[in-house]
N, C-alpha and C positions, 0 to 999 in steps of 0.2 A: 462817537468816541465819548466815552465817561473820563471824565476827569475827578481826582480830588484837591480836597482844599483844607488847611484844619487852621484852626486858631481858637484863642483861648474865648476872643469876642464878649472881655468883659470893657466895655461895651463893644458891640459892632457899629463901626463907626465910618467913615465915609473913606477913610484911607482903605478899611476893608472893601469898602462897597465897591471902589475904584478897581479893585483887582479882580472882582466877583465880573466884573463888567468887562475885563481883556478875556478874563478866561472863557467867558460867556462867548466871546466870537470865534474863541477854537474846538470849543465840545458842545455836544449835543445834551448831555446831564454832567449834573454837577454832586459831588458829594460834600457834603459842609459838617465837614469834622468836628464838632462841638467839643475840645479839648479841657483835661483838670473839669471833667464833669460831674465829679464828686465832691467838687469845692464851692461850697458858698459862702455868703455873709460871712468874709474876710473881706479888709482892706485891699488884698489884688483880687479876690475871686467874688465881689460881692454878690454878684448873678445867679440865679442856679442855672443848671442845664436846662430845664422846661422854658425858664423864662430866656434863653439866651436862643433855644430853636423857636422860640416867638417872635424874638430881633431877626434871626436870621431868614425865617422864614417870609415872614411878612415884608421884608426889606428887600429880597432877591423876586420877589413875585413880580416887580417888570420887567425883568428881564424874559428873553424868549428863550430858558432852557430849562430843561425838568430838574429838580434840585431834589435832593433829601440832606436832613440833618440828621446827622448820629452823633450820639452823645459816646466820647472817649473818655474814659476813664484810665487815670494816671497810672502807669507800672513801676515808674520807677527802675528798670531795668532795661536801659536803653538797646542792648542786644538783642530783645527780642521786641521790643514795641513794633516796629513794620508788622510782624507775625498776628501781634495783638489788634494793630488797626486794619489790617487786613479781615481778618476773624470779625470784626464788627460791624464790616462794612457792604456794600454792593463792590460784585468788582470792579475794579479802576483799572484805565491803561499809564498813565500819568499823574503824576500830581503837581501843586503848586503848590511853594513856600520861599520865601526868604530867611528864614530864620539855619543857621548856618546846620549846627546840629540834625535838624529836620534832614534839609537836602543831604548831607551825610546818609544818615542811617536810611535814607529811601536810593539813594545811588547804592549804597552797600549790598542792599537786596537786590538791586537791577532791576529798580525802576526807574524810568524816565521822569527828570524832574527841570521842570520848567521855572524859571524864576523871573518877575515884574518888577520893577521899579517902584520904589517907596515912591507915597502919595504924603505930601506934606507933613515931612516925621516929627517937624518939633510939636505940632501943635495934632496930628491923626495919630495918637501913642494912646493906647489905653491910661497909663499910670497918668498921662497929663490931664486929660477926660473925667478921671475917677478924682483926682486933686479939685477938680475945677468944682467938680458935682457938691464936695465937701464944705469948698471956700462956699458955695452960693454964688458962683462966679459963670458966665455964660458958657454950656458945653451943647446946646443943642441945638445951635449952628455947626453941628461939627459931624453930625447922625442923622442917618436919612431919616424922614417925617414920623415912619411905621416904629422904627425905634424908641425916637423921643417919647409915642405912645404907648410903647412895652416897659418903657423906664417910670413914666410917672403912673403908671396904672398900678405898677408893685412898689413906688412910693420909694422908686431907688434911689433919691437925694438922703430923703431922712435916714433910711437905712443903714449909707452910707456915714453920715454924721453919727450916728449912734454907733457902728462898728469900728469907726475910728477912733473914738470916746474909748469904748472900751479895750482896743487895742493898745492906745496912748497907757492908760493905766494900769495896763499889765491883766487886767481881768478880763 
């Protein structure tokens, strides 16, 4: 069985990792949704999609299921996106989300959708991750090993601190 999975995975981070690994004992391949993958260097989107199927990829390689990432690119038009992620995808029987909307609009199509249990939400939330990166403040105890080396190899602290600079001041 193919399962999917999507998230924005600015960063991927261990709370993801934790679900990549339940999912992992119910499907045989995984689809790893690279979501908002036309957004980067922004304060929420600071990643690109290359550099985010780098995290993702690199990060799910212990596990024992065959995996791809696909980069999704936002519609904005929530009635058809299933239609649109479906169109970019391998086919899928199931998928997995918590995020309410998600599960919505994939039950609306009549898909089967599976949902896990948050892995330590105050502290495994991207926007807390992406703050912490900023302050200078410890975030890579929080991302598996493969990650924290896709994050400092495209220098995503500084990055970060410079796009929050110029977001702060309006430029």
């Amino acid at each position: 069985m193919r399962g999917f999975y999507i998230g924005r995975f600015q960063p991927y981070h261990d709370g993801h990792h934790q679900m990549v690994a339940e999912i992992a004992d119910e499907v045989d391949e995984l689809v790893l949704g690279i979501g908002s993958a036309g957004e980067s260097h922004t304060q929420r989107n600071p990643f690109t999609a290359g550099e985010r199927i780098m995290m993702v990829t690199k990060a799910v390689a212990e596990f024992d299921v065959t995996s791809y990432a696909v980069p999704i690119e936002d519609l904005d038009r929530n009635a058809v996106w299933v239609s649109h992620v479906r169109s970019m995808c391998p086919q899928f029987e199931v998928a997995y989300s918590n995020n309410p909307l998600v599960v919505r609009l994939f039950r609306e199509a009549g898909v089967e959708v599976r949902t896990t249990p948050m892995f330590d939400r105050d502290v495994l939330e991207g926007t807390e991750l992406r703050s912490r990166m900023v302050a200078g403040d410890d975030w890579r105890e929080h991302v598996p090993d493969p990650v924290v080396d896709v994050i400092e190899e495209v220098d995503g602290p500084a990055r970060m601190r410079q796009v929050a600079d110029t977001d702060a001041n309006g430029h």
